[in-house]
C-alpha positions as CSV (number, residue, x, y, z in Angstrom):
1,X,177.5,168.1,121.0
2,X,176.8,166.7,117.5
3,X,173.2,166.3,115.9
4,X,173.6,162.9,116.5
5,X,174.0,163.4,120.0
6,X,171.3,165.5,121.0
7,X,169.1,163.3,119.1
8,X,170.5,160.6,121.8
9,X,172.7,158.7,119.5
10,X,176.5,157.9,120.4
11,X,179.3,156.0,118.8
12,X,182.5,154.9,120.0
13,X,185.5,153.3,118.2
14,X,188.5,151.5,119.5
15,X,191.0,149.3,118.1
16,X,192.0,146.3,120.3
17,X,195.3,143.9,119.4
18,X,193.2,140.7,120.0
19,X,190.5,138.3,118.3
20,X,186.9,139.4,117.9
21,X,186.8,135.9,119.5
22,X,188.7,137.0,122.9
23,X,186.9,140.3,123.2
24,X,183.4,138.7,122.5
25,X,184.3,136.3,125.4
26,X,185.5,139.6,127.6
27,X,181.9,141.1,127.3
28,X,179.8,138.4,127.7
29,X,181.3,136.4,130.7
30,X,181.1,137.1,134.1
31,X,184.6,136.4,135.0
32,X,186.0,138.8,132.4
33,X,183.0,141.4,133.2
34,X,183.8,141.9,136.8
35,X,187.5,143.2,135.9
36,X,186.7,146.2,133.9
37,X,182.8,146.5,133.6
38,X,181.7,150.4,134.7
39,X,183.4,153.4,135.1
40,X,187.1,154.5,137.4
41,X,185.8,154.5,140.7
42,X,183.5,151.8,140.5
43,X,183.7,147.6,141.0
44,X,181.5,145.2,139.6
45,X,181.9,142.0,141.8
46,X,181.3,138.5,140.0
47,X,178.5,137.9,142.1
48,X,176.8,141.2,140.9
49,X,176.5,140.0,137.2
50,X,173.9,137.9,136.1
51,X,174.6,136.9,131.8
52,X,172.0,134.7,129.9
53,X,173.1,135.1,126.2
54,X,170.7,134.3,124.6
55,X,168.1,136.6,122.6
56,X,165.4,137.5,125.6
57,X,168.0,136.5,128.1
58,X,169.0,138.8,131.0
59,X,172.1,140.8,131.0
60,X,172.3,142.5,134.6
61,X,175.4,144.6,136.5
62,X,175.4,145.9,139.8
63,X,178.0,148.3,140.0
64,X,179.2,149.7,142.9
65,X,181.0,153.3,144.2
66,X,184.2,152.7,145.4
67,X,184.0,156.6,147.4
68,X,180.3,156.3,148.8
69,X,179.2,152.4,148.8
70,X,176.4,153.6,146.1
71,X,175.0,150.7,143.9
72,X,173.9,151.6,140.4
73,X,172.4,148.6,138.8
74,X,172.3,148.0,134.8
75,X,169.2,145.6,134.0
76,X,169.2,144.7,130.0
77,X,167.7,142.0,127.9
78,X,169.9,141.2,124.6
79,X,168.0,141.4,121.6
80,X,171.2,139.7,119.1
81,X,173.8,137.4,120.3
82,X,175.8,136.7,116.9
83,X,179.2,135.2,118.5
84,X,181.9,136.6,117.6
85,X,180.3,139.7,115.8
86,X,177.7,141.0,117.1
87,X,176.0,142.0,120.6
88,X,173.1,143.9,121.0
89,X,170.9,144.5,124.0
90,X,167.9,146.8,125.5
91,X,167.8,148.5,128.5
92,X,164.0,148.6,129.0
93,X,163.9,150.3,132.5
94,X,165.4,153.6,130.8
95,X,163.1,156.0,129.2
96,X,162.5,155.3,125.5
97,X,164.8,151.7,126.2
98,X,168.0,152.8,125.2
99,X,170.0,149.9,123.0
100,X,173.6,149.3,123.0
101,X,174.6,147.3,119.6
102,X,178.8,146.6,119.7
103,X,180.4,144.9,116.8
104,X,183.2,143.0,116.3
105,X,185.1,143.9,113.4
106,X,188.5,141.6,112.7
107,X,190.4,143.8,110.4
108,X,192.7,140.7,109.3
109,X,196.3,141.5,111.1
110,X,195.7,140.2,114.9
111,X,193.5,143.4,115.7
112,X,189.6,143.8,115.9
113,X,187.9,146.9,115.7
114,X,184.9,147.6,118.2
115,X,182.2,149.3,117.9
116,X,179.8,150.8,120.2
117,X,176.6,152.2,118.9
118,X,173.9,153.4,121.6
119,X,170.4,154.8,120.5
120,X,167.9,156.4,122.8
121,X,170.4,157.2,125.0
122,X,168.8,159.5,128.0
123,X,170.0,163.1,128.6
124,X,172.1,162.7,131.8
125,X,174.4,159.7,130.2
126,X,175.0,162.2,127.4
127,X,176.2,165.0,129.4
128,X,180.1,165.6,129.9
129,X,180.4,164.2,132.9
130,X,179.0,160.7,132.3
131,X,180.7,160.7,128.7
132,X,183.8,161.2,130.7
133,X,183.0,158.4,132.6
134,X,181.8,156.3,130.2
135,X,185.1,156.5,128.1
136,X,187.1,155.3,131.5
137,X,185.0,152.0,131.1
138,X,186.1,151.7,127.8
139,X,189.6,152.6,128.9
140,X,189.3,149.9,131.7
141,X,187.9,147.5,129.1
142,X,191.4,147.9,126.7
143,X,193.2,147.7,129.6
144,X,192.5,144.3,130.7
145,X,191.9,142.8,127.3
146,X,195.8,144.3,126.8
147,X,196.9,142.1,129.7
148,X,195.4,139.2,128.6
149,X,196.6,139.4,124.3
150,X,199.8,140.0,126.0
151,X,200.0,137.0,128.4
C-alpha cells in the first residue's frame, strides 16, 4: 500500500468514450445510479437513492446484497456541484468524514477522463478486499456508460 494510502488517500483513473456531459448525468441521477451504483453482488433500486445536487444537498444510496438481503446505506452531503466537471461530496457519518471529489476531464477526441480522489478514507474501505470491490463499481460504472455512448 502506498504512503498515500495508509495516510487514507486513494485515486482512481479511467478513461470513458463519452462526454463529461453524459457521465456527469450518469452520477448524479437516479435513473442512471440505480444501474451500476456499488459493488458485483449488490443492487441499488431507484427507490433507494435520494440526489439533491445542490451544495448542502443530500446524496444517499441504499445498496443492497444480492447473497444475504444485507443493506449498506451511503448517506453524503455534496459540498461542489460544478456540472460537467466537478463533483464533490462528504460522507459525515464516517469517522474523520471521508470526501469523494471526481472530475471530469474532456480530453478533446470524444473521450473524458475521470477522476476519483477520496481523502479520509477509513481503514476497512482501504483494505484488499473492499479495494477489490470498489474497482467492480467502477467497472459496473464503464460498463453501462459503454452501452449507452454506444446506442
Amino acid at each position: 500500500m502506498s504512503d498515500t494510502a495508509e495516510r487514507g488517500e486513494l485515486t482512481f483513473r479511467r478513461v470513458h468514450q463519452a462526454s463529461a456531459e453524459l457521465l456527469f448525468d450518469c452520477m448524479t441521477k437516479p435513473e442512471h445510479l440505480a444501474h451500476f451504483w456499488g459493488p458485483t453482488g449488490t443492487t441499488t433500486s431507484i427507490d433507494g437513492i435520494t440526489v439533491d445536487l445542490r451544495p448542502g444537498g443530500m446524496f444517499e444510496t441504499v445498496m443492497v446484497s444480492e447473497s444475504d438481503g444485507s443493506r449498506y446505506t451511503m448517506r453524503a452531503v455534496y459540498v461542489v456541484v460544478q456540472r460537467p466537471a466537478k463533483l464533490v461530496w462528504t460522507e459525515p457519518d464516517l469517522e474523520g468524514g471521508m470526501t469523494t471529489t471526481i472530475t471530469f476531464v474532456e480530453l478533446g477526441d470524444g473521450r473524458t477522463e475521470v477522476i476519483t480522489h477520496q481523502t479520509n478514507v477509513p481503514a476497512e474501505f482501504r483494505s484488499p478486499e473492499a479495494q477489490r470491490g470498489f474497482l467492480t463499481s467502477l467497472d459496473r460504472f464503464g460498463e453501462y456508460v459503454g452501452k449507452l455512448a454506444a446506442s
